[in-house]
C-alpha positions in Angstrom: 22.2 -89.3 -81.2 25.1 -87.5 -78.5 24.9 -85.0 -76.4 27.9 -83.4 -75.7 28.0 -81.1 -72.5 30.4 -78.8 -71.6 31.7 -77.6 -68.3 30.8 -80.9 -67.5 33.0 -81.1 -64.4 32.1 -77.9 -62.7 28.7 -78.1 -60.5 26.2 -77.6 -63.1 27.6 -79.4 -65.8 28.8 -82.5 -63.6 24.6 -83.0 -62.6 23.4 -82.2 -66.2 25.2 -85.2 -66.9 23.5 -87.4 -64.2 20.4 -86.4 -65.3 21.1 -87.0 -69.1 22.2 -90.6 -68.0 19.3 -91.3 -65.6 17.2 -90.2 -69.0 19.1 -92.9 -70.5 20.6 -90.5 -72.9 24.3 -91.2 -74.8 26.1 -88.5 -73.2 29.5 -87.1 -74.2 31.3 -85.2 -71.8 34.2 -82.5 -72.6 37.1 -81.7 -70.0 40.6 -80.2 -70.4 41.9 -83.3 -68.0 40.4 -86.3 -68.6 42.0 -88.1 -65.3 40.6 -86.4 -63.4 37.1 -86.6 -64.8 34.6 -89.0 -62.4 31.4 -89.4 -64.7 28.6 -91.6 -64.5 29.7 -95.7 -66.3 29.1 -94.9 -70.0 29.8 -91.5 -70.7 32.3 -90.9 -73.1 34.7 -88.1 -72.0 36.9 -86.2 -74.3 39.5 -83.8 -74.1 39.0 -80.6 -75.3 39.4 -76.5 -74.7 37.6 -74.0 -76.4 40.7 -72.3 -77.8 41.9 -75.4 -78.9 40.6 -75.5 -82.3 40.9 -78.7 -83.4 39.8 -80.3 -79.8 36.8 -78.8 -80.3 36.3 -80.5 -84.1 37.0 -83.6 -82.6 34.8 -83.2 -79.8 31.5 -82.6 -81.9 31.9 -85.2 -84.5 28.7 -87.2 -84.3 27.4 -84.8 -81.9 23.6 -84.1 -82.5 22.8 -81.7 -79.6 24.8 -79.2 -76.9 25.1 -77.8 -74.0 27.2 -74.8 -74.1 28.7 -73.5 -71.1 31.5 -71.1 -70.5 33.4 -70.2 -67.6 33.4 -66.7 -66.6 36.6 -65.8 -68.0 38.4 -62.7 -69.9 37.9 -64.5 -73.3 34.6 -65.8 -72.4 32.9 -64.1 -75.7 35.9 -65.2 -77.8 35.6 -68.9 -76.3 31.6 -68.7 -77.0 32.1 -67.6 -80.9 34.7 -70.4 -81.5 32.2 -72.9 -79.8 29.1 -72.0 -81.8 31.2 -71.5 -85.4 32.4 -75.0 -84.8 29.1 -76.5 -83.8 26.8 -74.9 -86.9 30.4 -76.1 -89.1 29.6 -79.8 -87.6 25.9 -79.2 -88.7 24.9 -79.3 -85.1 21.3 -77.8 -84.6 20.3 -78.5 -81.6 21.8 -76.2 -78.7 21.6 -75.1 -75.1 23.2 -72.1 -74.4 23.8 -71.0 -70.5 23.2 -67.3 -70.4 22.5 -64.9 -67.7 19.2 -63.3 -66.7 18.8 -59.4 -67.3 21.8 -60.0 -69.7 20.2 -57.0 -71.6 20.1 -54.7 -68.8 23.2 -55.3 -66.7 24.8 -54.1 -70.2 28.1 -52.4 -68.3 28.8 -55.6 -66.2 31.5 -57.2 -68.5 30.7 -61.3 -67.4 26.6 -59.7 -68.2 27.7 -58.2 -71.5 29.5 -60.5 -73.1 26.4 -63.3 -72.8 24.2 -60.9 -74.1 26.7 -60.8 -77.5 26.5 -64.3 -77.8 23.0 -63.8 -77.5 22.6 -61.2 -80.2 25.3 -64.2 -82.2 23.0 -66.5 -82.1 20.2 -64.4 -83.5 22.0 -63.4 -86.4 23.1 -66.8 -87.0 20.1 -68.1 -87.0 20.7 -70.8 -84.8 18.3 -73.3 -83.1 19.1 -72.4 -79.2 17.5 -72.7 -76.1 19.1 -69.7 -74.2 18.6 -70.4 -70.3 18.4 -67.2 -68.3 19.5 -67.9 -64.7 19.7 -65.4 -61.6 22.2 -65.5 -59.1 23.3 -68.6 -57.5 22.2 -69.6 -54.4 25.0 -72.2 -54.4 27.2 -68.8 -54.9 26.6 -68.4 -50.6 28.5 -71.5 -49.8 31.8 -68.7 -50.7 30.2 -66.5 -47.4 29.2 -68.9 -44.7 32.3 -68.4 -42.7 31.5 -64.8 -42.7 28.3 -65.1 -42.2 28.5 -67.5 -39.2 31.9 -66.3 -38.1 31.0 -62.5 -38.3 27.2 -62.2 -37.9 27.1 -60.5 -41.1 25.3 -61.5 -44.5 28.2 -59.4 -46.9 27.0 -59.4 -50.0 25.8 -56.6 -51.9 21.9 -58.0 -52.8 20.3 -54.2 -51.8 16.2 -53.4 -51.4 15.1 -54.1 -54.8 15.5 -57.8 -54.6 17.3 -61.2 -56.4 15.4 -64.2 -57.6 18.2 -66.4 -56.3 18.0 -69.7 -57.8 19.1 -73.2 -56.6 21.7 -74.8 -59.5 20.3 -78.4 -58.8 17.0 -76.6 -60.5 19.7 -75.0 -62.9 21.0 -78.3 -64.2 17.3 -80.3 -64.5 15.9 -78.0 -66.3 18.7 -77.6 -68.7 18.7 -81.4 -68.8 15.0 -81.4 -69.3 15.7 -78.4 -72.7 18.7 -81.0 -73.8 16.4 -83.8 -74.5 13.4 -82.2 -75.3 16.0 -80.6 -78.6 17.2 -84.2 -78.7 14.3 -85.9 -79.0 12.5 -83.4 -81.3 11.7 -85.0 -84.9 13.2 -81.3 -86.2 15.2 -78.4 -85.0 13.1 -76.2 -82.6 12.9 -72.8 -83.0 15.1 -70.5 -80.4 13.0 -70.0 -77.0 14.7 -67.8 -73.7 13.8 -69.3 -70.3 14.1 -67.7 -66.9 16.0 -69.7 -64.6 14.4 -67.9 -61.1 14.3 -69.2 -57.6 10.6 -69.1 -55.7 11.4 -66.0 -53.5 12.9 -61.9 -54.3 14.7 -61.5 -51.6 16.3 -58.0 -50.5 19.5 -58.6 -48.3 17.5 -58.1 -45.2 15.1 -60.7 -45.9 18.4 -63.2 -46.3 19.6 -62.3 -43.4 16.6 -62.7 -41.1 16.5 -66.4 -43.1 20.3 -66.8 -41.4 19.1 -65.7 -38.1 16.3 -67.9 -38.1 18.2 -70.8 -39.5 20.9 -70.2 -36.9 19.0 -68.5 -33.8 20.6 -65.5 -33.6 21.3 -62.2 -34.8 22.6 -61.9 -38.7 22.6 -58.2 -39.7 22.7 -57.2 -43.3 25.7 -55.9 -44.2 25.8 -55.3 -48.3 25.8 -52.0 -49.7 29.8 -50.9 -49.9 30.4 -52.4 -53.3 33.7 -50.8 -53.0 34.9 -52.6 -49.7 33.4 -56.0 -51.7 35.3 -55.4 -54.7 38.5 -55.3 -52.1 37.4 -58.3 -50.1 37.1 -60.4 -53.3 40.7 -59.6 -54.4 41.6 -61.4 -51.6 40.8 -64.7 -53.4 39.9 -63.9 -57.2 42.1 -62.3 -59.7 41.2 -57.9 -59.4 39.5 -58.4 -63.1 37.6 -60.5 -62.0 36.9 -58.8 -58.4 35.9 -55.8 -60.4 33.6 -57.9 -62.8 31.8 -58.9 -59.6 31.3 -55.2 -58.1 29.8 -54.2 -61.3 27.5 -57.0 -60.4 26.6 -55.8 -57.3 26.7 -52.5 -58.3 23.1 -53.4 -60.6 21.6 -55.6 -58.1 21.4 -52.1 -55.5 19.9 -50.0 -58.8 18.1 -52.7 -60.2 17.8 -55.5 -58.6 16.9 -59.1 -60.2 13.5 -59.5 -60.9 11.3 -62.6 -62.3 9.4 -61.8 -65.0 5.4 -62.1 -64.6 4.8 -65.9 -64.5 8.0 -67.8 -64.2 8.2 -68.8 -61.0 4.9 -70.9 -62.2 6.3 -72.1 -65.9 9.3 -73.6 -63.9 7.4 -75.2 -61.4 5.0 -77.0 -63.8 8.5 -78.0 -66.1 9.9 -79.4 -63.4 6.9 -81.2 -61.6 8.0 -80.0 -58.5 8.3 -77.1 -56.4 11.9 -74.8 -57.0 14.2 -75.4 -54.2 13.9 -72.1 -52.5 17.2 -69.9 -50.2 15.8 -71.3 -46.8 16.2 -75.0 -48.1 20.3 -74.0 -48.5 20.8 -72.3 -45.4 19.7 -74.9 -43.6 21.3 -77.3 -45.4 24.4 -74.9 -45.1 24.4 -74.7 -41.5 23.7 -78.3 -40.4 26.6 -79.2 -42.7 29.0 -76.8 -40.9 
């Protein structure tokens, strides 16, 4: 009985991982270079890509359950198919697919988009998935701290409607917690969505009065020019990719990104703990700087 996560280097992946092995779990982990993998003692690593075909049949041999995870890339939906193929072809039935929430309704937003096919993939294959829904990442911020204590300015594009942001340390738990639940099942469970929320909607004033508190003086809210923030990410993202983003903030101005009615609660009794909430991170943030 393997788990085999992927992304397992980046941020969420790496503390699925330490979760899985503090469950006691046999974890398999797959990375593109294993030397420079640093993994809990007894995790198997494994080199792999998702283009790389037979990587990827190598990686899943003996694999009972996965956690699926792609990069936000131009081949992302490609890399996804090739993944899931592979995984039903190893008679894997036991998945857990990172998605994004509102994947239905941000439908020009090309990162948005092309989760919501492999969502609709997954239907019509009828797969066994747990498809995790998360809002934006607080962790995303750590990008804008300069800016925000350099320049007095909270930049990004959230708008009045409001974002769930959500903590990825509550990200990776819970998509630990889905992992061996599926693992652990006598059967294959039926396909179930989860909303991966933080425990506030917060309009980009609200975050900036949380920076001014945190910091004691004036943050002003400064989102709202998705053009200028398309331009401003060029600067250190490749322009697909800065445009990807400005679509992004485009939908959080028109429709913001909302919890569904009862989430906040369902995550907070799976966890058995309060969700780590924005004002936890900025503090954090700022003590650290």
């Amino acid at each position: 009985m393997t788990i085999l996560v992927t992304g397992a280097t980046g941020n969420i992946g790496a503390q699925v991982i330490q979760h899985l092995v503090n469950k006691g779990a046999d974890v398999r982990a797959l990375v593109r270079d294993p030397s420079k993998a640093n993994f809990p003692a007894g995790v198997a690593v494994v080199k792999g890509d998702f283009l790389d075909v037979d990587s990827l049949r190598s990686a899943f041999e003996g694999v009972t359950t996965l956690f699926l995870l792609n990069a936000v890339v131009p081949d992302e939906f490609t890399q996804a198919l090739i993944a899931l193929n592979l995984a039903r072809s190893a008679g894997i039935e036991r998945i857990v697919y990172l998605s994004v929430i509102h994947a239905d309704v941000y439908v020009n937003v090309p990162h948005f988009a092309g989760k919501f096919a492999v969502e609709r993939m997954i239907e019509q294959m009828g797969m066994n998935v747990t498809i995790l829904r998360p809002a934006y990442f607080i962790q995303n911020d750590v990008a804008i701290k300069d800016v925000i204590t350099g320049y007095g300015v909270y930049p990004m594009p959230v708008g009045d409607r409001g974002l769930a942001m959500i903590d990825v340390r509550d990200i990776a738990e819970i998509a630990a917690l889905e992992l061996l639940r599926r693992e652990q099942a006598p059967q294959a469970l039926p396909t179930n969505r989860i909303n991966l929320v933080g425990p506030d909607t917060l309009t980009g004033t609200d975050i900036a009065a949380i920076w001014s508190d945190v910091l004691g003086r004036q943050i002003n809210y400064g989102g709202g020019d998705t053009a200028a923030f398309e331009q401003d990410l060029k600067q250190f993202m490749p322009p697909w990719m800065a445009y990807d983003m400005r679509m992004m903030g485009e939908r959080f101005l028109t429709d913001g990104m909302l919890p569904e009615g009862g989430d906040v609660e369902h995550l907070t009794t799976l966890l058995g703990r309060p969700l780590h909430s924005y004002r936890e991170f900025a503090k954090a943030t700022a003590a650290a700087a």
